[in-house]
N, C-alpha and C positions, 0 to 999 in steps of 0.2 A: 624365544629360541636363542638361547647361549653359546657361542662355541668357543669362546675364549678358554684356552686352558693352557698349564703347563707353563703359570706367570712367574718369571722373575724379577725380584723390585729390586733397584741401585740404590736405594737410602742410603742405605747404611754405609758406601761406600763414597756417596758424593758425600753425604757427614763428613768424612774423613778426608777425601778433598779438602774439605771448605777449612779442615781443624788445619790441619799442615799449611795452607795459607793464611790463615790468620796466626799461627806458631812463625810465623816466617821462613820456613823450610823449603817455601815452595813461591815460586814468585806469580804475581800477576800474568804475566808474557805466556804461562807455563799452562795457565788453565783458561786464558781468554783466544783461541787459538783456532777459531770455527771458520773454516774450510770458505770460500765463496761458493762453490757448490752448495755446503750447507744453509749459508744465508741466505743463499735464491729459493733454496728449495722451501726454510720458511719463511721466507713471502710469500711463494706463490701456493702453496701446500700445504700451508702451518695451519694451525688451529692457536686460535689469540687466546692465553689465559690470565689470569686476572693477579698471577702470582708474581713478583718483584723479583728483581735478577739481585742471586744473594753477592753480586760482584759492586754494580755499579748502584744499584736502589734507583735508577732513576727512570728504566724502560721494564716494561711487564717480558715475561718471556712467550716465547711462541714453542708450541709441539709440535715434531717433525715426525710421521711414522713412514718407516721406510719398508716395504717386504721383500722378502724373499722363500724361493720353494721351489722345486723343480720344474711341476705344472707351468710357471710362468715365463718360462725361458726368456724371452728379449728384456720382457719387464723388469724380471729380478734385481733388486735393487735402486728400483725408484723408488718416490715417496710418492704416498698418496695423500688424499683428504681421509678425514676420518667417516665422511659420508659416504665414501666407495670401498671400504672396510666389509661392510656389512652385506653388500653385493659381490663383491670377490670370495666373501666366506660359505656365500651360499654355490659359487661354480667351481669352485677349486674344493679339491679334498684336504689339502694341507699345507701353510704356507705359514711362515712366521715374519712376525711382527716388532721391529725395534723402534722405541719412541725415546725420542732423541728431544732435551730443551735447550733451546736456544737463545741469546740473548742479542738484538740486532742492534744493539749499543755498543756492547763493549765484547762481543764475542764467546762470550762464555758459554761453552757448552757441555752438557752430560748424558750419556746413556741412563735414562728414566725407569724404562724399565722393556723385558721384550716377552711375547708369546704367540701363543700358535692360534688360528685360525682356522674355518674350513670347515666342509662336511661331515668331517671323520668323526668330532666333534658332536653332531646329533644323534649318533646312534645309542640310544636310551637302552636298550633292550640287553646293553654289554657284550653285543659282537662287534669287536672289531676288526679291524682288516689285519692284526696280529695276530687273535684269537683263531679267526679263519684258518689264518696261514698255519699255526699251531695243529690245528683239526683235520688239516689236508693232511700233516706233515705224517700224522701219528696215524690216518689210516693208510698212505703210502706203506709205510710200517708195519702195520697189521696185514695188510694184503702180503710183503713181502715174508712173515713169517707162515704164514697162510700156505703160500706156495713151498714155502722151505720143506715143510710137512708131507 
């Protein structure tokens, strides 16, 4: 059961970070700049990946996913682990997803990539809570020309 959907990837954009600093257009100071909030949160939050921080090459980066979505009111905005992901997707109808890498070295960090979450997400069958809404909207409609008559 999948609910990830409506993914946007930052490649192509941290590419272009990474070109602009190595051009020299863009300084070190400029892109190593990770918040202490963020560096706590991947400690304690992060997901350790095996990929090299393309800053310093000398410490692996860590992934930080942060949500946000109405449902979660107080929460909004924390990060979680990526193993309470998949339990949040099944009690919440909708919430999104920004995964954020980090580098606990030398600070570098980038928006990775973000997406949606949630139950809205399993409905197979192509009703969804838009289409619904669409369905009410158009027999309000129909009732009101109904009566017009």
């Amino acid at each position: 059961m999948r609910t990830q959907r409506q993914v946007v990837d930052y490649s192509l954009q941290k590419r272009a970070v990474l070109r602009e600093l190595l051009a020299g257009r863009v300084g070190t100071y400029d892109v190593c700049d990770a918040s202490p909030y963020l560096k706590n949160a991947a400690r304690f939050h992060g997901e350790p990946t095996e990929r090299r921080c393309p800053i310093c090459r000398s410490e692996n980066l860590t992934l930080v996913h942060y949500i946000y979505g109405d449902e979660l009111k107080q929460s909004a905005g924390q990060a979680r682990t990526l193993v309470e992901l998949p339990v949040l997707a099944m009690t919440l109808r909708e919430f999104q997803v920004f995964v954020v890498e980090v580098c606990l070295g030398c600070d570098w960090n980038h928006l990775v990539e973000q997406y949606l979450l949630g139950r809205d997400g399993l409905t197979g069958d192509g009703d969804s809570a838009h289409e619904q809404d669409v369905a009410a909207a158009e027999g309000v409609g129909r009732r009101r020309r109904e009566a017009q008559r």
